[in-house]
C-alpha positions as CSV (number, residue, x, y, z in Angstrom):
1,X,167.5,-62.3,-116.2
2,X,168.8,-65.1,-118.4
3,X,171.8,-65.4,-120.9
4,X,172.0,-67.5,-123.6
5,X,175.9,-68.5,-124.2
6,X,177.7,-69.8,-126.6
7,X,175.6,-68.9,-130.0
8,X,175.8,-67.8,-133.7
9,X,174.0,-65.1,-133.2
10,X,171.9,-64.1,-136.6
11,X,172.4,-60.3,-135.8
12,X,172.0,-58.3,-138.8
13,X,175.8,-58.4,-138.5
14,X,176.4,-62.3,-137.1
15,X,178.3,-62.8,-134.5
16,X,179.7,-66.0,-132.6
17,X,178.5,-64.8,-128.9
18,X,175.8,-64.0,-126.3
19,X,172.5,-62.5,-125.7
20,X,170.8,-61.6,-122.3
21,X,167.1,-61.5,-121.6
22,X,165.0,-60.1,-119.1
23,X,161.8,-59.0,-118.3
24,X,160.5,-60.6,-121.7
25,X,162.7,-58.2,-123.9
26,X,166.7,-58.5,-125.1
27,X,168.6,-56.5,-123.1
28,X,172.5,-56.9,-124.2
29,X,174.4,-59.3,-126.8
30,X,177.4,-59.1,-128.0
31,X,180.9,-61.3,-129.4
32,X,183.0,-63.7,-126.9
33,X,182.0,-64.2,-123.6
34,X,179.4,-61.7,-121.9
35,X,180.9,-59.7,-119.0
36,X,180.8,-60.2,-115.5
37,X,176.9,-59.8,-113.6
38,X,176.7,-59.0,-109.9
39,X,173.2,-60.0,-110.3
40,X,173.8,-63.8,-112.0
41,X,171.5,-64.5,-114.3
42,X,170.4,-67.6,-115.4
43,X,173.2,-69.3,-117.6
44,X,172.4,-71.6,-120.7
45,X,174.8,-72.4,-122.7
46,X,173.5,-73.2,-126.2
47,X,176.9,-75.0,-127.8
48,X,177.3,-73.3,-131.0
49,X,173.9,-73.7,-132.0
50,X,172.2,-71.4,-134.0
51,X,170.1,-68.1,-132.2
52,X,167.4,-66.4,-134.0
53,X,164.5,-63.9,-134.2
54,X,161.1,-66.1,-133.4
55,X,159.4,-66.7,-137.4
56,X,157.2,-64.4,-138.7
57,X,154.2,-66.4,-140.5
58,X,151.9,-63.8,-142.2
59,X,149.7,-66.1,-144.2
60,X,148.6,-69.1,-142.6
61,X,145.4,-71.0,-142.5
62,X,145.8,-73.7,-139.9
63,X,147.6,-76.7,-138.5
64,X,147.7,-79.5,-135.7
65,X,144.5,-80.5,-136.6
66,X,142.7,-77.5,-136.6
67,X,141.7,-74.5,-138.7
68,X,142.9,-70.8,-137.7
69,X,139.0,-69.7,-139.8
70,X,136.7,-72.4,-138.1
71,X,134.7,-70.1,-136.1
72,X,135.9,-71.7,-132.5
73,X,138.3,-70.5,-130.3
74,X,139.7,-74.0,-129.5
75,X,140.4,-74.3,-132.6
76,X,142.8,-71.3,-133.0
77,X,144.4,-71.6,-129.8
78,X,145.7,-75.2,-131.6
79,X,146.5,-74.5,-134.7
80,X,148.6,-71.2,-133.0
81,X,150.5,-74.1,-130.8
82,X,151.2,-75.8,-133.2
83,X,153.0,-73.4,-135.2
84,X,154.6,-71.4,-132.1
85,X,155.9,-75.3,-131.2
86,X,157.7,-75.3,-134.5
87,X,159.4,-71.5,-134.2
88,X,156.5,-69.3,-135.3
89,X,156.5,-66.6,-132.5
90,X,154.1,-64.1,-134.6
91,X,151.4,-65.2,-136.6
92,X,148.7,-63.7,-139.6
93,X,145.6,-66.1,-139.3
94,X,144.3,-65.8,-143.0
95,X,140.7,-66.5,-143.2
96,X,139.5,-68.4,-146.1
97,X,136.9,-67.2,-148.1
98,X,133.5,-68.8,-147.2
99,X,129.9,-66.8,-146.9
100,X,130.4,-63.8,-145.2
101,X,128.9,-64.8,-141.7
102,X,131.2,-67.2,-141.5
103,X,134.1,-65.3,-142.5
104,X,132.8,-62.8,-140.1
105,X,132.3,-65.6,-137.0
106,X,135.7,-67.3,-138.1
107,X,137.6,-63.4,-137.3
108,X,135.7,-62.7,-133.9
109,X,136.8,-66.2,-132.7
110,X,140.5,-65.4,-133.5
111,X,139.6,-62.2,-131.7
112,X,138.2,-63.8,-128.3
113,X,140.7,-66.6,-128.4
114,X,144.0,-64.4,-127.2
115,X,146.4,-66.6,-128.5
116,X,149.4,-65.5,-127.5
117,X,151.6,-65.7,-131.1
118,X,148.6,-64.5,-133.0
119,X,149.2,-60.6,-133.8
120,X,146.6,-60.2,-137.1
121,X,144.2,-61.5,-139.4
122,X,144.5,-61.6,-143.3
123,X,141.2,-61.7,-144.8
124,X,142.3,-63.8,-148.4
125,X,139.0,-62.5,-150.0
126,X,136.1,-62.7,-150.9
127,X,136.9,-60.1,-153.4
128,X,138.9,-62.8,-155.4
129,X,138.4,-63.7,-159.3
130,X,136.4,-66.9,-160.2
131,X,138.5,-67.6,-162.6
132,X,141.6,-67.9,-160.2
133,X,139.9,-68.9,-157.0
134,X,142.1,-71.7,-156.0
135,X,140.8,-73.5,-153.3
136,X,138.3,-70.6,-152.0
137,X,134.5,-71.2,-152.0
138,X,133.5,-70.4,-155.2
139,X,129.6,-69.8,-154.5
140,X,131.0,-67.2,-151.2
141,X,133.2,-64.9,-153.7
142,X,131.9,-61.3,-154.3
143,X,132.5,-58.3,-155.8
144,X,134.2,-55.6,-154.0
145,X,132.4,-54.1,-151.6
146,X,132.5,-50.7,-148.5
147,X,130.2,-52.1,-146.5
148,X,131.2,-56.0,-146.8
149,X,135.1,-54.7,-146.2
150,X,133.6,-52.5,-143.0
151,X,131.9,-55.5,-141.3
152,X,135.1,-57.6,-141.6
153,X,137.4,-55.1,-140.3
154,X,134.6,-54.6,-137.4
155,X,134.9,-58.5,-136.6
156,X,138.7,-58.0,-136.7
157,X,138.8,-55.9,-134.0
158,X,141.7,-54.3,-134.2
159,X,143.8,-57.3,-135.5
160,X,142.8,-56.7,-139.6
161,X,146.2,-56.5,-140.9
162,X,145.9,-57.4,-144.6
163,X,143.2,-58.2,-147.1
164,X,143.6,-60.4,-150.5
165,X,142.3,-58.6,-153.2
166,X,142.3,-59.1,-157.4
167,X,142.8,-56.1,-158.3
168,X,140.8,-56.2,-162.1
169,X,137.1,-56.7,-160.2
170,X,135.4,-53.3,-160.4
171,X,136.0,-51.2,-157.7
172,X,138.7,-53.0,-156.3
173,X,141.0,-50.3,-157.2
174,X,138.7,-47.7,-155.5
175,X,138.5,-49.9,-152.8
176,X,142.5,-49.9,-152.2
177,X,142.7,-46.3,-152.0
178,X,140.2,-45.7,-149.8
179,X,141.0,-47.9,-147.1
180,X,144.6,-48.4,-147.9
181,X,145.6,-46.2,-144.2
182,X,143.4,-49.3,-142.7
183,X,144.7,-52.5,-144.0
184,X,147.7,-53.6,-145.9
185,X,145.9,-55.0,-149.4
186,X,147.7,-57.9,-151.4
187,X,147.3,-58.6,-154.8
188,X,146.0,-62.4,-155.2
189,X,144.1,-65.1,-156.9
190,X,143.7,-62.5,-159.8
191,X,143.9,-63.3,-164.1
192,X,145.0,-59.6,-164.3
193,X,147.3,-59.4,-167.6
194,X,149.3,-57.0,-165.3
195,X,147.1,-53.6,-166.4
196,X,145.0,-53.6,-163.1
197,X,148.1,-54.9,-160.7
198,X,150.1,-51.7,-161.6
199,X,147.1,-49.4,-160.9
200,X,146.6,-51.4,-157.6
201,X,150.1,-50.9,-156.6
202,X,149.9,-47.3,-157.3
203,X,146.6,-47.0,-155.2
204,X,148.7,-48.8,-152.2
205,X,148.8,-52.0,-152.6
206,X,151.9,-53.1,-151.1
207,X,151.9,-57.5,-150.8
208,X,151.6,-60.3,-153.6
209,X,149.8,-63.3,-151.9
210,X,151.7,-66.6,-152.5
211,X,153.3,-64.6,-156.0
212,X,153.0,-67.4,-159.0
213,X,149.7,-69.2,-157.6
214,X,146.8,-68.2,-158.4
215,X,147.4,-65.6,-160.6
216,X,147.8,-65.1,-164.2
217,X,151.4,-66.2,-165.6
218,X,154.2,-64.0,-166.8
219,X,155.0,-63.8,-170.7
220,X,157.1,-61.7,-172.7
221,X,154.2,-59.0,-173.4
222,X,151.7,-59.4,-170.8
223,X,154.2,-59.3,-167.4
224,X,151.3,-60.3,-165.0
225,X,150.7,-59.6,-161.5
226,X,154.2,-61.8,-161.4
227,X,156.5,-59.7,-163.1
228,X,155.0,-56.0,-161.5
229,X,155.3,-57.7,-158.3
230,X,158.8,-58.4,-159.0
231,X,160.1,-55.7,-160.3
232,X,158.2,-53.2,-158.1
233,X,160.1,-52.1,-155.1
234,X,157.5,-50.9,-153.1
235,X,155.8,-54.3,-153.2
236,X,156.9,-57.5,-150.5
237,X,157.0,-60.8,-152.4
238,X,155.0,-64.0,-150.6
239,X,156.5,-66.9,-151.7
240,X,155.9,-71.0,-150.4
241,X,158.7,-72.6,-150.1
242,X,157.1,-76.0,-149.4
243,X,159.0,-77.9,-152.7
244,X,155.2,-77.9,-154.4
245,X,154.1,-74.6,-154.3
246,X,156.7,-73.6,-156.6
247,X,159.7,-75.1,-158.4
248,X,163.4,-74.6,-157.0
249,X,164.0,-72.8,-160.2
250,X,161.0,-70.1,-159.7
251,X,161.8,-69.6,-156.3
252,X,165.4,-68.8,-157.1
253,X,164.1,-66.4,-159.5
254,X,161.6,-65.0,-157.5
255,X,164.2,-64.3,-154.8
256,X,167.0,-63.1,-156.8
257,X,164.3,-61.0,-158.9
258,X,162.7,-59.5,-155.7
259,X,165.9,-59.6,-153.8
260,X,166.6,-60.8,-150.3
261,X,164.8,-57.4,-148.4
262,X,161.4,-57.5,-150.4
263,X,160.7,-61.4,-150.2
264,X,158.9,-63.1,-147.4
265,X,158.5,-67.0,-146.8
266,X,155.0,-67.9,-146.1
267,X,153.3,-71.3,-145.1
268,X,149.8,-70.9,-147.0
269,X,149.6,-73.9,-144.3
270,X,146.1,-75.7,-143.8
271,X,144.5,-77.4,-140.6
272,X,146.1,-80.8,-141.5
273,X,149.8,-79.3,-140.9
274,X,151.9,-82.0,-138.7
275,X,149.5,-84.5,-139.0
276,X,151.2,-86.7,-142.1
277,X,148.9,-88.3,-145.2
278,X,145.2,-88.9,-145.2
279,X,141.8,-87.8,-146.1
280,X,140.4,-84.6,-143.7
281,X,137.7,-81.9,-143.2
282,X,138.1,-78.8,-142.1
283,X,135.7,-75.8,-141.8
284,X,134.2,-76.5,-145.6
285,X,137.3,-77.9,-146.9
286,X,137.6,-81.2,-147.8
287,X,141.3,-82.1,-148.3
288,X,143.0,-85.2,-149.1
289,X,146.9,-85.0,-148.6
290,X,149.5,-87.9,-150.2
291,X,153.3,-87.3,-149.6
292,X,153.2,-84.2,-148.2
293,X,150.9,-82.9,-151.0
294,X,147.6,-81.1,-150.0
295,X,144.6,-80.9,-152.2
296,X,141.0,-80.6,-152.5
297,X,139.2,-83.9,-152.5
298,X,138.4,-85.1,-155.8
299,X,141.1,-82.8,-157.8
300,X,144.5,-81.7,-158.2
301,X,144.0,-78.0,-156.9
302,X,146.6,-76.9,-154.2
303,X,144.5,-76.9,-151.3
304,X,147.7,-75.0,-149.1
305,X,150.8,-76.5,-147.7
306,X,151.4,-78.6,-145.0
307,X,155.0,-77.4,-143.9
308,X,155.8,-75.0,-141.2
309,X,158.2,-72.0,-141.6
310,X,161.3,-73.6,-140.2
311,X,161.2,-76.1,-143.0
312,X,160.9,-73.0,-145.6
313,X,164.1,-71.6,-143.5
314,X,165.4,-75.3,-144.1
315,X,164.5,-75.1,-148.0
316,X,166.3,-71.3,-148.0
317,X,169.1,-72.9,-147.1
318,X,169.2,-75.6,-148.9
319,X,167.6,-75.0,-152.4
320,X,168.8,-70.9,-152.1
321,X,172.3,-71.5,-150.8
322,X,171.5,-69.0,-148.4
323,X,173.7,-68.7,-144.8
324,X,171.2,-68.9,-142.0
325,X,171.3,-65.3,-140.8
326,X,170.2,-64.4,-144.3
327,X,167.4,-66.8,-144.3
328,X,166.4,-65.5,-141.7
329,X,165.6,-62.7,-142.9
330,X,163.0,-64.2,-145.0
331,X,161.5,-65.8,-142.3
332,X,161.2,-63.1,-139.8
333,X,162.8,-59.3,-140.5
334,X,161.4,-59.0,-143.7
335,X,157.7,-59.8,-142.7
336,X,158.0,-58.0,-139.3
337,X,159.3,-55.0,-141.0
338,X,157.1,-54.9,-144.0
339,X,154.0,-55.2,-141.0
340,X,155.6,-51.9,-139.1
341,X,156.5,-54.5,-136.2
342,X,159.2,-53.1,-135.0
343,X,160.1,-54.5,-132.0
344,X,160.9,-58.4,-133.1
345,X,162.0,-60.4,-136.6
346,X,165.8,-59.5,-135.2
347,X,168.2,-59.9,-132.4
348,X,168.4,-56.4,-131.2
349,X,168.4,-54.8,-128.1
350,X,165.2,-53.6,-126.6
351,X,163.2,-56.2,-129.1
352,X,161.3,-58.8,-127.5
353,X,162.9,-62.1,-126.8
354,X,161.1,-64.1,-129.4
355,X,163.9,-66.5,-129.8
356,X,164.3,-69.7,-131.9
357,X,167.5,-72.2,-131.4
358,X,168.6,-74.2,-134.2
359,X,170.9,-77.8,-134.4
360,X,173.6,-77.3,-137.1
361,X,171.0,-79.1,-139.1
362,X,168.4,-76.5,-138.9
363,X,166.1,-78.7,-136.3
364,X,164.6,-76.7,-134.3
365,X,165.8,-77.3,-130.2
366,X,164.2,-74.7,-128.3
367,X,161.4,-72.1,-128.6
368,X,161.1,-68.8,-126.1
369,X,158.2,-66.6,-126.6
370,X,159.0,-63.1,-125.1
371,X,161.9,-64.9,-122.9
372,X,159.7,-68.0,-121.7
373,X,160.8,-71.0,-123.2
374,X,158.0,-72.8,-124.9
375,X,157.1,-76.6,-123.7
């Protein structure tokens, strides 16, 4: 048993106070001082820094030099680190689109490789629109499919959590509702005017990917995949808060729009996360990055971010004006809940102590995954 001591607790309700862990899972909190334990636990006294849920990251691609998609295990178990390192206790590895094999070796490697933050696998594509592709392989895109969707959920295992979709390709709609019970489908990288985005929402689509990229804009007629995702309050809203992604001015929108329960910070991050400027490759990407700005060699297409989600907390807080318990909802108890995870993304009893602490200037001092600390 261990209790933390001393810490603003970012409790639905925040409190100045203390939390007790044992066995991996929170067992008590509560304001003051806790009370007297025949058993002494463990004792660590945190000063007044900040305690909350681990991050929930449910669209990330890579980092610490390696990519989530690559096929080899190695290569997940790293990137994973690297994000758990920086606060991300749960993780979605999103699997480019490439040629289906791949796509389909690049899930059964995040299957074998047992990281221990990893809990799914977001397949963004191959049913995406040319037109809007991004950064995906434009040669590996296809039109929806049953029996390409059934081999990727095969490779997934078990861990297939949520599949990228655009939502105007024929038979993406009939796609949705017939596997919607299996996966949770995003709208994405779609030039839907908005016509096919409000039938896929009403088939069971339930996520915008990354709302704003890679999709048709809003205008006063045609509101776009962007405004039914906004104003849509069965639908979660990915946003990157990287400063690039979007403009301080869309993502106060988007949030206020949305509101703070249906919006979840994502990375979008790529393999070259943490590792500062320069030119690298990555599965069949080919990425030059330049202050902090990723692209595809050659061209000024977003090629993903290169932040981790304790600097979109940071940018919350700083561009949002948000207090850090409700930033962290963005972070972690929206995603978690929108996922059915119910036993993390907040500080409550019986959860699992995924646990970040935070310096009054949101840097990130200490990591526990269920209760361990993380070295």
């Amino acid at each position: 048993m261990t209790t933390l001591l001393n810490a603003h607790l970012c409790t639905p309700e925040p409190v100045d106070g203390w939390l007790q862990v044992e066995h991996g899972r929170i067992v008590a909190l509560g304001p003051g001082a806790p009370p007297e334990n025949p058993a002494r636990p463990a004792v660590v006294d945190v000063g007044g820094r900040w305690l909350l849920p681990g991050f929930v990251d449910t669209h990330c691609h890579g980092g610490g030099g390696a990519a989530l998609y690559s096929g080899e295990v190695e290569d997940v178990l790293r990137a994973a680190r690297s994000h758990l390192r920086h606060g991300t206790t749960s993780l979605v590895a999103s699997v480019a689109t490439m040629r289906l094999d791949r796509m389909v070796r690049a899930a059964e490697a995040v299957v074998a490789a047992e990281a221990p933050n990893v809990r799914g696998i977001h397949f963004e594509g191959p049913f995406l629109s040319h037109r809007r592709r991004g950064a995906q392989t434009a040669d590996a895109l296809l039109a929806p499919d049953g029996k390409v969707f059934d081999e990727l959920i095969r490779a997934a295992g078990g861990l297939a959590m949520a599949m990228t979709i655009a939502p105007e390709l024929p038979g993406a709609i009939e796609l949705i509702e017939q596997h919607r019970g299996e996966i949770t489908f995003a709208v994405g990288h779609t030039d839907d005017d908005g016509t096919w985005t409000r039938w896929a929402f009403d088939a069971g689509a339930r996520t915008a990917t990354h709302l704003f990229n890679a999709m048709s804009a809003m205008t006063h007629r045609q509101p776009g995949p962007v405004g039914l995702a906004l104003t849509d309050e069965r639908v979660a809203c990915e946003l990157i808060a990287d400063g690039i992604h979007l403009s301080p001015e869309a993502l106060t929108v988007a949030t206020r729009t949305a509101g703070l329960d249906r919006t979840i910070l994502v990375t979008d991050a790529m393999a070259a996360t943490g590792l500062g400027d320069g030119e690298y490759s990555y599965a069949d990407r080919h990425v030059h990055v330049s202050d902090g700005v990723a692209t595809l060699r050659g061209t000024d297409t977003l090629a993903g971010s290169v932040h981790f989600l304790a600097d979109a907390l940071a940018t919350a807080v700083r561009v949002l004006g948000l207090p850090v318990p409700q930033a962290a909802k963005l972070v972690a108890s929206n995603a978690a809940r929108h996922y059915g995870w119910q036993d993390r993304g907040t500080l409550a009893i019986g959860n699992v102590a995924d646990l970040v602490l935070l310096s009054p200037d949101l840097t990130i001092e200490a990591v526990y995954l269920a209760g361990t600390p993380v070295s």
